[in-house]
Each structure stands twice: as structure tokens, then as C-alpha cells.
Phi, psi and omega in degrees: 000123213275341181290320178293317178277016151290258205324326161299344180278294226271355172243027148291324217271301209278342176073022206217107179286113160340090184336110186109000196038167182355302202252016171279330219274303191303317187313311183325282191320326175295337206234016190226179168241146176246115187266122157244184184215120188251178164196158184042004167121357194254135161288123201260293176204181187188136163271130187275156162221093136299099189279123179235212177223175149216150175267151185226120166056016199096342188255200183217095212236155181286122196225138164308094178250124212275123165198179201051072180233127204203147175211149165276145209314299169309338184258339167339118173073051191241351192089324194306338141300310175321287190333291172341307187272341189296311185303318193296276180341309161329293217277342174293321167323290193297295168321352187047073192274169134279309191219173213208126131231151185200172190247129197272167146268327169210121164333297214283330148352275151264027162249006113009325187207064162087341218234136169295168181245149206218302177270154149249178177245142179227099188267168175215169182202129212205137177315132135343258208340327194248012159302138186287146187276334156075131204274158162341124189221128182288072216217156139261156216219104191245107165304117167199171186287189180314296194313323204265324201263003189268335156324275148333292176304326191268344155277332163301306205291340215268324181287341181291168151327126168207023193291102205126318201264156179273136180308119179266134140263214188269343176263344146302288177002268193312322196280319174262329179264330178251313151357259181284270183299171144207078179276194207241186210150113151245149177229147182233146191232144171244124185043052183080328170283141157276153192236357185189164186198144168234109167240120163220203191195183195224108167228102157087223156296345185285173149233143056035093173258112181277344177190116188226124174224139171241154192246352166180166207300330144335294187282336190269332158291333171304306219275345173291295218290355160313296187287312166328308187284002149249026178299346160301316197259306206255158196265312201223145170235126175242133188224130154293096220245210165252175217273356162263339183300150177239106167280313165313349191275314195284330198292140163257020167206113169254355195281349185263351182274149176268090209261162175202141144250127199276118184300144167219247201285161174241183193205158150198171200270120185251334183251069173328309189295309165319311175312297232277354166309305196280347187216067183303159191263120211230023190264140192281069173223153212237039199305142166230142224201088175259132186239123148313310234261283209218117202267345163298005160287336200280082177253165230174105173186172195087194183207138178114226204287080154018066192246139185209116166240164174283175152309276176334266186355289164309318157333286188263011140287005186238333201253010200301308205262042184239164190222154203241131186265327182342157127197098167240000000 
């Protein structure tokens, strides 16, 4: 079974059992298509392609998100990933796919093939003690499991900031949270709505925040003064957050925490003629639009001030303000 002998490449390459183990690794798989590469009846190598959405601009558009992408160490440098992502990106094409996104292994790699590097990462890392404390709130505050709490959330997440970030449906949800994680979940309520949400964990002395989002200075008080009440118990709180929260403006000591930003995922734009139906270009320019990759990209449109970008150029010239909130 060809699923299988997948999943024996991803914990050779990775040196690893996938997160969530066999069967997140299997869930993955029901919902993406998988390109490989045999030789001699053997499996060489392979790419995941899972097609999700993302928001975009107010919209809500389909986008490739590219993983697992592996070879065993002998066929390494046979071309057969190159071939792969080429074949993918094609067959994403034809589909009027909008976007591409993946967590690279190497920038220079994949930017071979159209795609920018776009996001950061804001890891922070901070004394209990110095978590901001958050003012008191008529607010309620509900411990609760996935199954009770994914609603709520998912009614939270439609409302954030999310420009960049993926439009979740039910099988993101499950497929991360209950899946891959199985982290703690609050939900804090205003007059009965929910307004804000925390999912986090627990390692060792850390807590761990995997995602805190509020919908107004109410709820960001709430989900602090939360995070704050366990500070008798933990040494340290670590939050991978997206690369605009300033959590330090809040802090009364930010000189002790340890923030750091991480260059993280790239993108490119794979269906041009599909982007610009959804996203006309209203700048007094004259774009010329080169793809190496995929030459049905090679376009010419707007009026005005002479501009010739690559794809990838043009890529981050569209995507400069999206911020990706995922990190799981």
C-alpha cells in the first residue's frame, strides 16, 4: 500500500513518527493528493499537496499547501522532488489554484520554483511572573473539551485579523486539535458570546500557549488574567505567536523576555490569470509578469508606470501586509 510505504519515508527523512502519529499522518492524506516517485517497484520519493483556503483581501481563496516533501538519502539528487513539485504546481495551475504555500527546508530550493519566503514567526519566551496580568472582567471563562469548545472557536477565528491565514473548516479543526494536538481549550464569553479563545498545553514547567486570539480589550483581558493565574505553577510561558503581536507593549518588564523573530513559511501566487479575476489590480501600472515555471503566468496588464517582476516578486508584492496566525 502505497500510503504506507509514504508514511516509512516520513519518519526515515524526518528521523521521526509524525505528529499525531499513524493516524493524523493517514487523516492528512484522505484530504491531500499524493505525488511519488518509484524506481524499480521502490518508492524514491514524495510530496504531499493539501489543498486548503485562505483569506485573502476579504475573500476566501484555495490555496496548495505543499508537505513531507522527502527522499531517501540514495536517490537524493536524482531530480525527482524537482520533477514532483514541477508536476504539482502544473496540475495546481490547471485547477486555477491561487496560492502555494510550504515550510521550507532550504529558501534557495524552493525558490527555484516561484515561491517567496513571506512569513515570520514571534517566538517569545517569559517569566510567569512577568506575564501581563489583565484586568479583572465580568467576562466567563469555560474550560472545556475540543468537541464543546470548536464552535466557539471557529466563531472567534472568522472574526480575527486573518488576512494570509487559513480559513479553518472542520477538518482543519479536528485535523490539528484533536489530531496532531490534543492541547486544553478556554473559551471566554461576553454576555453569553463568545469573544475570545486559548488553546494551550503544558511541558514540564513551561505552559505553552498555542493560540490566543480576542476580539476586544475585554477578552484580551480576560484570556491574560487566565494565562497570568497560573503562574504559581509554571517557571516559564512560551508562545509562538504571528509575527505583528506586540504582547511586550503589555508586559511591565519586557527587558526579561526573550523574544526572537524566525524567518518561516514561503508562497507564490500559482494561477495568475485566476489571482487577478479575484484580485484586479488598481495601481496606475503596467505589470509584465515572468514565471520560469509555469509560462502561462507570463502576463502583461494594467496601464501606466512600466514594472517587470518575476512571479515570486510579484508574489510579495501582493502578499507585503498578510500575516500567517497557524503554528502548530
Amino acid at each position: 500500500m502505497i500510503e504506507k510505504a509514504c508514511l516509512d519515508l516520513a519518519k526515515y527523512a524526518f528521523h521521526k513518527t509524525p505528529t499525531g502519529g499513524d493516524e493524523a499522518f493517514y487523516k492528512l492524506l484522505s484530504q491531500s493528493t499524493l505525488h511519488t516517485h518509484e524506481q524499480d517497484g521502490q518508492l524514491t520519493s514524495m510530496v504531499v499537496d493539501t489543498h486548503f483556503q485562505v483569506y485573502f483581501q476579504g475573500q476566501v481563496v484555495p490555496m496548495s499547501g505543499i508537505g513531507y516533501v522527502a527522499s531517501y538519502p540514495e536517490y537524493r539528487g536524482n531530480g525527482a522532488a524537482s520533477n514532483l513539485m514541477t508536476e504539482i504546481l502544473q496540475e495546481n495551475y490547471k485547477q486555477e489554484m491561487i496560492f502555494s504555500y510550504l515550510a521550507p527546508f532550504s529558501y534557495g530550493f524552493y525558490g527555484q520554483f516561484g515561491y517567496q519566503y513571506l512569513f515570520n514567526q514571534k517566538q517569545y519566551e517569559i517569566l510567569a511572573i512577568d506575564f501581563p496580568k489583565g484586568k479583572k472582567t465580568d467576562l466567563l471563562t469555560k474550560r472545556l473539551s475540543f468537541s464543546q469548545a470548536q464552535a466557539d472557536m471557529a466563531s472567534i477565528h472568522q472574526q480575527a485579523d486573518n488576512n494570509g491565514s487559513l480559513y479553518r473548516g472542520e477538518f482543519e479543526w479536528a485535523y490539528y486539535f484533536d489530531l496532531k494536538k490534543q492541547p486544553f481549550f478556554a473559551v471566554f464569553y461576553e454576555d453569553k458570546l463568545p469573544k475570545g479563545y486559548l488553546i494551550y498545553a503544558f511541558s514540564g514547567m513551561d505552559f505553552i500557549i498555542h493560540e490566543m486570539i480576542y476580539l476586544n480589550q475585554q477578552a484580551k483581558d480576560a484570556v491574560y488574567r487566565f494565562v497570568s493565574s497560573h503562574a504559581g505553577a509554571f517557571d516559564n510561558i512560551k508562545y509562538t505567536a504571528p509575527y505583528n503581536t506586540l504582547l511586550e507593549q503589555d508586559m511591565q518588564e519586557p527587558s526579561r523576555a526573550k523574544i526572537r523573530l524566525l524567518p518561516d513559511m514561503m508562497a507564490r501566487i500559482v494561477n495568475l490569470s485566476a489571482f487577478l479575476e479575484r484580485f484586479p489590480m488598481t495601481e496606475a501600472k503596467q505589470f509584465t509578469i515572468t514565471d520560469a515555471l509555469l509560462p502561462e503566468n507570463n502576463l502583461v496588464f494594467g496601464e501606466g508606470e512600466a514594472v517587470e517582476m518575476t512571479i515570486s516578486e510579484f508574489t510579495k508584492y501582493v502578499m507585503r501586509d498578510v500575516i500567517l496566525r497557524e503554528y502548530f
